[in-house]
FISE-20481 format. One record per residue (C-alpha): residue number from 1; residue in one letter; y, x, z. Coordinates in steps of 0.1 Angstrom, whole numbers. Each point is the difference from the previous one (the first is absolute). Layout:
BEGIN
pt num = NUM, residu = A, py = Y, px = X, pz = Z
...
//
This chain:
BEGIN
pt num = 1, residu = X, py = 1216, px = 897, pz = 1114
pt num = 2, residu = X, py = -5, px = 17, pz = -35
pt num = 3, residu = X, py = -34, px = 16, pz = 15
pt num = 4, residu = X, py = -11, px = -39, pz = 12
pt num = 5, residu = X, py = 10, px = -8, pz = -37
pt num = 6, residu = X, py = -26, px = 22, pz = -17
pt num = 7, residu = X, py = -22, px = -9, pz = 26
pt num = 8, residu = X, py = -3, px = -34, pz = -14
pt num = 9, residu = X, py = -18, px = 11, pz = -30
pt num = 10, residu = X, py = -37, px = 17, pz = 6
pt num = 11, residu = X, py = 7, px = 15, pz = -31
pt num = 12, residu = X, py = 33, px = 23, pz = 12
pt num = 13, residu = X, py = -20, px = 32, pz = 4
pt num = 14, residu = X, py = 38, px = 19, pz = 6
pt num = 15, residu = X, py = 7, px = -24, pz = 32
pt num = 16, residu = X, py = -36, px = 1, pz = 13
pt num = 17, residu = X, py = 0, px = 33, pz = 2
pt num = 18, residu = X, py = 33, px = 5, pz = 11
pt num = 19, residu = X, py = -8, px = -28, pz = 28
pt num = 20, residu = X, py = -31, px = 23, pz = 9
pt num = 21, residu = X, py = 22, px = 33, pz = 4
pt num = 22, residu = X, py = 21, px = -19, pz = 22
pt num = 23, residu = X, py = -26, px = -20, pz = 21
pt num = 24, residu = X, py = -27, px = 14, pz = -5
pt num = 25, residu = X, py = -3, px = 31, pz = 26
pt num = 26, residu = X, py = 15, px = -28, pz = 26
pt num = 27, residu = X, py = -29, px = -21, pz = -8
pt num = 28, residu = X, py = -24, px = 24, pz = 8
pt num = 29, residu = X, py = 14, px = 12, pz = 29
pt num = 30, residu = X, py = 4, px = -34, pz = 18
pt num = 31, residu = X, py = -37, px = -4, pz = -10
pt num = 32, residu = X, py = -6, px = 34, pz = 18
pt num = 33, residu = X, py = 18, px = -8, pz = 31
pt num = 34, residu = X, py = -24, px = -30, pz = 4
pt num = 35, residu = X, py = -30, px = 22, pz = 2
pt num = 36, residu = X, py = -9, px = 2, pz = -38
pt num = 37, residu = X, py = -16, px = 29, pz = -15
pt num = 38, residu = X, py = 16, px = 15, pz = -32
pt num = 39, residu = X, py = -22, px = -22, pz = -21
pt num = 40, residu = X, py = 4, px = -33, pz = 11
pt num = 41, residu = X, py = 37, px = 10, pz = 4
pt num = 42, residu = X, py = -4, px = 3, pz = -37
pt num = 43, residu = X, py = -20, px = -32, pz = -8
pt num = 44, residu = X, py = 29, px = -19, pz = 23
pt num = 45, residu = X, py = 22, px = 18, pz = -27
pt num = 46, residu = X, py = -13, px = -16, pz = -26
pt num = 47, residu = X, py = -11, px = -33, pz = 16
pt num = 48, residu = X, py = 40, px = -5, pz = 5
pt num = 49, residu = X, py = 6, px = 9, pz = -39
pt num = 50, residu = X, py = -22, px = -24, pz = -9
pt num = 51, residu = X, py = 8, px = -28, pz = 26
pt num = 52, residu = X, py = 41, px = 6, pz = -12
pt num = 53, residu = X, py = -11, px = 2, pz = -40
pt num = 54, residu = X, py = -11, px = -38, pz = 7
pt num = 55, residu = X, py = 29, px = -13, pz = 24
pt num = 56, residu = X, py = 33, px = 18, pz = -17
pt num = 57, residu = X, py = 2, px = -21, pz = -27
pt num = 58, residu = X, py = 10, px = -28, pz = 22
pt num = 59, residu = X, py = 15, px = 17, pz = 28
pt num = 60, residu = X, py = 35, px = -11, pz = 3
pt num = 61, residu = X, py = 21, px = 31, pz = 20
pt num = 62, residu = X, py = 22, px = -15, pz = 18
pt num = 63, residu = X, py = 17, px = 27, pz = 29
pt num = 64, residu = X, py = 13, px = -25, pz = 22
pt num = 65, residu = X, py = -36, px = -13, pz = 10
pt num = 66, residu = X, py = -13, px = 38, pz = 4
pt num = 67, residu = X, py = -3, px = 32, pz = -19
pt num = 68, residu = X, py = -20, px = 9, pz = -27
pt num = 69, residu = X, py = -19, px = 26, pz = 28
pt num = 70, residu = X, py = -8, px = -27, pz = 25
pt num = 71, residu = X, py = -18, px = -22, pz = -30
pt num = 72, residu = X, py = -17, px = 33, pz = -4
pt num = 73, residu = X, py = -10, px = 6, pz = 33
pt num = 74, residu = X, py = -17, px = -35, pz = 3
pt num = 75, residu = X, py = -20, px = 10, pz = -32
pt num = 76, residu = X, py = -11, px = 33, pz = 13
pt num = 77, residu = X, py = -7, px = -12, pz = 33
pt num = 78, residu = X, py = -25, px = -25, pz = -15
pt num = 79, residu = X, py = -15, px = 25, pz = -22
pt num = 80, residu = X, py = -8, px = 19, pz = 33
pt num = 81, residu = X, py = -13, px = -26, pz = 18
pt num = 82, residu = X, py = -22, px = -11, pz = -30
pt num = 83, residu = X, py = -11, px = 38, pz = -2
pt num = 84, residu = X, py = -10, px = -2, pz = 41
pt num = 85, residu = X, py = -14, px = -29, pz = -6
pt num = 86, residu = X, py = -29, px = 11, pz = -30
pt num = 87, residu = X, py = -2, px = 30, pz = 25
pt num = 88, residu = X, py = -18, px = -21, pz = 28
pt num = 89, residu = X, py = -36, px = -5, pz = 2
//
């Protein structure tokens, strides 16, 4: 919960970058099992840093609705779908 805490603020360079050595290689990889290239693994990378930079300040954790992971998972998940989605002719 201290991580979600500095998460909160764009500005927390020591939590974002902490969040990204814990998250990030999972990210990647999720977006790699789904038939991503390196690359656009990448750009989902950064498509979920920018899509959780606008919607922490207002998230609310609360673990007996789900876990921090699953909220992830819905965000990454829509970032690859999104990237699929510019992929199509």
């Amino acid at each position: 919960t201290t991580l979600l805490r500095g998460l909160r603020g764009p500005g927390d360079a020591r939590a974002w970058g902490e969040f990204v050595k814990r998250y990030g290689a999972l990210i990647r990889s999720v977006a790699r099992r789904h038939g991503l290239q390196g690359a656009d693994a990448d750009d989902v990378l950064q498509d979920v840093l920018i899509g959780l930079t606008s919607a922490m300040p207002d998230f609310e954790y609360d673990p007996s609705r789900a876990r921090f992971r699953t909220f992830l998972q819905r965000i990454v998940q829509r970032a690859i779908f999104r990237k699929f989605r510019k992929k199509m002719p």
